[in-house]
C-alpha positions as CSV (number, residue, x, y, z in Angstrom):
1,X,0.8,10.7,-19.6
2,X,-2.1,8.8,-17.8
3,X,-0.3,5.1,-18.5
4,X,2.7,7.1,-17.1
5,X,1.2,7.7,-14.0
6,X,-0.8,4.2,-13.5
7,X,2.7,2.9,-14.1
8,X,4.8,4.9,-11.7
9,X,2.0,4.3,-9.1
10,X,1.9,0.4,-9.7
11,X,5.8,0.6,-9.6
12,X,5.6,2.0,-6.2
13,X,3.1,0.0,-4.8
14,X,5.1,-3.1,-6.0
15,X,8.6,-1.5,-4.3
16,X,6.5,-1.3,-1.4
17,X,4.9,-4.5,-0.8
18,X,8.3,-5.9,-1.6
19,X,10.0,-4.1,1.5
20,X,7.5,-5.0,3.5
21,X,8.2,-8.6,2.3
22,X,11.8,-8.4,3.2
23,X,11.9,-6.6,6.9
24,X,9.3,-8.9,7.7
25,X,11.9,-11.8,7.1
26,X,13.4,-11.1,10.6
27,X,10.5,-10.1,12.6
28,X,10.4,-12.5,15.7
29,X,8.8,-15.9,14.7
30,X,6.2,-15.2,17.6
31,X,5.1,-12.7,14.8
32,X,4.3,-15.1,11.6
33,X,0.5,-15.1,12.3
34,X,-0.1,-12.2,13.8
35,X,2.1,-8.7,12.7
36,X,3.6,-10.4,10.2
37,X,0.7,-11.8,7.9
38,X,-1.5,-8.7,9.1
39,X,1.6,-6.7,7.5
40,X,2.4,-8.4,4.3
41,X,-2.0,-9.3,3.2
42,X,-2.3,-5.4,4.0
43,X,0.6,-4.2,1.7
44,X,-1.0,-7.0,-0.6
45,X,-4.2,-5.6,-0.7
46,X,-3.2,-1.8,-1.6
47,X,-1.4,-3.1,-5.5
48,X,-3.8,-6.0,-5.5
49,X,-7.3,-3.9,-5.0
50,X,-5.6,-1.2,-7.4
51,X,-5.3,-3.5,-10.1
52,X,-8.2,-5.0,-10.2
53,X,-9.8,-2.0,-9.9
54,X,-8.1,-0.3,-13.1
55,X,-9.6,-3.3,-15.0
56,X,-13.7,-2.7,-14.0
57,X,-15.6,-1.4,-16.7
58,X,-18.0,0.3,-14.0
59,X,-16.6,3.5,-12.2
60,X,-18.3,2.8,-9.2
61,X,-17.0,-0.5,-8.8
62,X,-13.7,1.1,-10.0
63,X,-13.7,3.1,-7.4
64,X,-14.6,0.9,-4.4
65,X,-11.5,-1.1,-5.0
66,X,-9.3,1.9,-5.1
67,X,-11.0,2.8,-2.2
68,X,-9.8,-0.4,-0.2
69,X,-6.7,-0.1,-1.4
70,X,-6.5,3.4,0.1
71,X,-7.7,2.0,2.9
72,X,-5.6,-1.2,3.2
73,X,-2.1,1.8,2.6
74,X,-3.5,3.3,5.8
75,X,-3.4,-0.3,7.6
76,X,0.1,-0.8,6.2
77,X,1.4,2.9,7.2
78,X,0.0,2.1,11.3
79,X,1.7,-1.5,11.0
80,X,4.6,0.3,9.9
81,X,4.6,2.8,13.0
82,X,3.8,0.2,15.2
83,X,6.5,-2.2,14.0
84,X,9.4,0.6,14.3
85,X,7.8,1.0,17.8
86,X,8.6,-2.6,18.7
87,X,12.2,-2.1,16.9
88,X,11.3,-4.8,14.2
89,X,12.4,-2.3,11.8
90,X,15.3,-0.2,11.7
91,X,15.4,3.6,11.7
92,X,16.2,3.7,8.3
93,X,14.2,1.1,7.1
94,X,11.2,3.0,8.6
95,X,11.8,5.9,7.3
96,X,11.6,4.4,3.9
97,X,8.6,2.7,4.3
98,X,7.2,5.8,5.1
99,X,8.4,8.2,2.5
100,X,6.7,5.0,0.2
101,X,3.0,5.5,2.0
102,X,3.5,9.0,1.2
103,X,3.7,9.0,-2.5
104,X,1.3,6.4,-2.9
105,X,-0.9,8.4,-0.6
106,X,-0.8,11.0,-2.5
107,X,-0.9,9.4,-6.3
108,X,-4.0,7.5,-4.9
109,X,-5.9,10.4,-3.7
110,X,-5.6,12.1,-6.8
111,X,-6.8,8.7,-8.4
112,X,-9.5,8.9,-6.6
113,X,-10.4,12.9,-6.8
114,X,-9.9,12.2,-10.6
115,X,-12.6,9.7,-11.0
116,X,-15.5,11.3,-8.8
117,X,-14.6,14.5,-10.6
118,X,-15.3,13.0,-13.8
119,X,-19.1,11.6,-12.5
């Protein structure tokens, strides 16, 4: 059951950074190293800090990287917002993104509230 739950979070996490990947194709070239690369290292960061996380031995360290990785979804869910408010991304693509941050919101805060529990 707990694989089944590292795996569905990893799954999401990879579903996301690949959307963010592909509406950030056709954000304005003005955007490439600004929004863009802000957008794409943030979604990055969530799946990458995750992993390497699962694999520390220590639970403190453990949980530092899921930490940032909480911390980098936030960053991703405001670049999100703030590129639907420029209309880089469409309504539905938005939308998407969103309901996306929301699971992995969720599955990581219970993540988290798991392993301090268990202190």
């Amino acid at each position: 059951m707990k694989n089944k739950f590292h795996e569905r979070l990893k799954k999401l996490m990879d579903e996301f950074v690949n959307l963010v990947y592909d509406v950030t194709e056709k954000f304005p070239k003005s955007e490439v190293f600004g929004l863009t690369n802000q957008y794409r290292r943030s979604a990055l960061s969530i799946i990458l800090n995750y992993i390497e996380g699962y694999a520390r031995q220590s639970r403190g360290v453990m949980e530092n990287f899921f930490e940032i990785s909480y911390g980098s979804l936030k960053e991703a869910k405001y670049l999100t917002y703030f590129s639907h408010k420029r209309k880089y991304i469409n309504e539905k693509q938005y939308e998407k993104l969103l309901e996306i941050t929301e699971e992995i919101g969720a599955m990581l805060w219970t993540v988290l509230a798991r392993s301090k529990s268990t202190r």
